[in-house]
Phi, psi and omega in degrees: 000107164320099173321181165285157191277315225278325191267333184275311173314340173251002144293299134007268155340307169267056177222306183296305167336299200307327181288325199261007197261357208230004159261135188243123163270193190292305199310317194289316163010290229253353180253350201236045208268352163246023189301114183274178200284136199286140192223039168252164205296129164280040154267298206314118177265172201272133183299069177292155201263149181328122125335149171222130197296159171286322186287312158332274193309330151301324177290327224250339177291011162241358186278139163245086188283337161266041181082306183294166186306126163336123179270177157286225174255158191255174214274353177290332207279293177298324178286325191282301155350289193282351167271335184294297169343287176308265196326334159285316194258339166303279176356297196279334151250025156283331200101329185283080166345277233284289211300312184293340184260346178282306172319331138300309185286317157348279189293340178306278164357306146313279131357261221290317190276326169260356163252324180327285180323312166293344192261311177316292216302317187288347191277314190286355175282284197317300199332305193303307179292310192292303170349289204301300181331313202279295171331271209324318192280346178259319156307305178296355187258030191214337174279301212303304179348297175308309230281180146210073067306018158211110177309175172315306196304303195291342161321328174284283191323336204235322181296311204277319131003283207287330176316312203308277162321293191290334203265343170285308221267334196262344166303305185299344166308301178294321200280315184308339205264005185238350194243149165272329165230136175245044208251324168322304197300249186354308179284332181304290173323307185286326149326336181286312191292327186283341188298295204287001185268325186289326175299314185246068158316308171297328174284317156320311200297326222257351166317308200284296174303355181259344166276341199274314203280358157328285203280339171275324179059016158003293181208165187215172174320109212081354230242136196256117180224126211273100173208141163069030185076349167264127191262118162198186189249104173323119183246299187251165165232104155258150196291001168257336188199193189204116173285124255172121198242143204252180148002275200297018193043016156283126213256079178318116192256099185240140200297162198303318197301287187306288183335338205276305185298316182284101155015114177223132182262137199220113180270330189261347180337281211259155204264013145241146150248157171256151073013074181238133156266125192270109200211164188231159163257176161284149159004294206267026173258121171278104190352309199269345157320287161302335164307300172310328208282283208289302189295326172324320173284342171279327183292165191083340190265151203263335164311027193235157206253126211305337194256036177167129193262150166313101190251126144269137189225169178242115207262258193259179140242096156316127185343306177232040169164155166260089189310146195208169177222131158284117201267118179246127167263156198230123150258017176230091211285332195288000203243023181311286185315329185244047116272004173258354191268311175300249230296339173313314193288300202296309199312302209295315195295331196292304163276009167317282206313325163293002193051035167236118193306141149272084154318126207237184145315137155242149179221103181256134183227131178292121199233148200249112190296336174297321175276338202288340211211024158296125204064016168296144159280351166284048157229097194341164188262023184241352159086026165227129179308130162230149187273180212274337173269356177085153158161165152288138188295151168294143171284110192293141182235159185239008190230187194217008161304161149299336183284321176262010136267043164243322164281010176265320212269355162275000000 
């Protein structure tokens, strides 16, 4: 016949009690290494301390009621565990049910009435936290939403920040409210954190330059900017890197650190950009002449900015030409490129059509003919060439200037 669980479960109890109370741990040992020998009577029995549940002494193996460091769990805790342990499975290959289900129920019981309790208090602590969390997230996302000093990007950048930041503070919360010290944990993490800031350094450093240029705003999402020598139009901003899509329609991953670090141009920042095409005439040209030329072809486009007229100027005199620039203001900055690619093509025709030389590089090139034409058999025995009229040979040119026909033709 199966006894009652409840009168056999508070036999246990006082059974188990009887065992651990009559156990010395490491911790009392180790404050007592100078204990003289006790010199009460054995009629006096020894004063014992309050049983304690096994599941007590686990919770309780981090607690410090007096201020000093926490110890570890002492070896009665573990000894008794492993006899509760032992004493389940002799049971269980005896076969004696009954003694094994009290014992197992004994300990459910135990368990339950000292973690329960604990576990309730952190769930209804998370509800509470997570509440207040989802409030907090919704006002800041609805302030940044209002601002218009904080872009999309940093708007991501900040949310993510704060989630970060609230899921830690509301874990260390949670974790006090079921552990009595949670200060091992904390230092563990944080050495854990100083391990992984050294490993991944470089991904910080470029975390920290993808919050500066949020806030700083350099260039923003769309915005065509010129670094390291490479031209495109920024398509993402991330707290690791900044995507740039070029010409050629190639999509550049350049890290957040180079931005930060690198000579960087930003074409579209302000709402005119200028335009300059570079083109030179010859000597025998008159400036102001190509000047009438070139602007003629600039009037009229409506891409130009109403509060700045289209200009030529004459910049140096160059070895071989005078070089000038056509100046164009833009109110749409972003059309930079394929109105410096159009007006290149229209400056040159314009002065095609106008007769006024564009001077280029020439190449003459000189031959020393005695040696160059030695042993031919046309060549006289005096080592000088004559052409078919008897005359002196012409000088070969390789060009097509005036200058290298005037030198041909002396």
């Amino acid at each position: 016949m199966i006894a009652d669980p409840c009168a056999c479960a508070s036999i246990l109890l006082a059974e188990t009690s009887q065992k651990a109370s009559t156990l010395q741990t490491p911790y009392e040992i180790r404050n007592t290494p100078h204990a003289m020998p006790s010199t009460a009577s054995p009629e006096t029995p020894a004063t014992a301390a309050p049983p304690q549940s096994a599941t007590e002494q686990l919770m309780g193996a981090a607690r410090d009621t007096t201020g000093q460091q926490a110890t570890p769990p002492d070896s009665s805790t573990i000894q008794l565990l492993s006899a509760e342990v032992s004493e389940a499975t002799r049971l269980l290959m005896r076969g004696e049910w009954d003694l094994l289900w009290q014992r197992v129920y004994a300990f459910t019981i135990d368990f339950f009435v000292g973690f329960v309790p604990r576990l309730v208090q952190a769930l209804i602590v998370l509800g509470l936290l997570y509440l207040v969390y989802r409030g907090v997230q919704i006002v800041l996302f609805r302030l940044l939403d209002r601002s218009q000093r904080v872009d999309a990007g940093l708007q991501g950048v900040l949310l993510k920040v704060y989630r970060f930041v609230a899921s830690v503070l509301i874990a260390v919360l949670v974790l006090d409210q079921i552990f009595d010290s949670i200060t091992g944990l904390v230092a563990g993490l944080s050495i854990a954190g100083i391990a992984i800031g050294f490993a991944a350094r470089d991904s910080l450093e470029n975390f920290i330059s993808g919050v500066t240029i949020m806030m700083d705003k350099p260039f923003r999402i769309g915005d065509n900017v010129e670094v390291d020598g490479q031209f495109g139009t920024v398509e993402d901003i991330t707290l690791r890197s900044t995507r740039m899509r070029t010409l050629n329609n190639e999509v550049i991953v350049m890290p957040n650190t180079q931005m930060i670090n690198q000579k960087l141009l930003n074409h579209t920042m302000k709402d005119v950009l200028r335009v300059e095409i570079f083109f030179g005439i010859a000597y025998k040209e008159r400036p102001q002449e190509a000047r009438e030329v070139v602007l003629k072809e600039a009037e009229g486009d409506d891409r130009w900015h109403p509060d700045y007229e289209p200009s030529v100027i004459v910049t140096e005199m160059g070895d071989s030409s005078v070089n000038m620039r056509l100046r164009l203001f833009l109110k749409n900055p972003k059309q930079e490129m394929p109105v410096r690619w159009e007006y290149t093509e229209k400056v040159r025709e314009a002065l095609r059509e106008a007769d006024i030389e564009i001077p280029f590089p020439h190449l003459q090139l000189f031959v020393d003919e005695t040696k160059a034409f030695e042993g031919a058999p046309w060549m006289p025995a005096s080592g000088r060439r004559t052409t078919s009229d008897g005359g002196p040979p012409k000088q070969l040119d390789g060009g097509s200037s005036a200058e290298g026909r005037q030198t041909a033709d002396d």
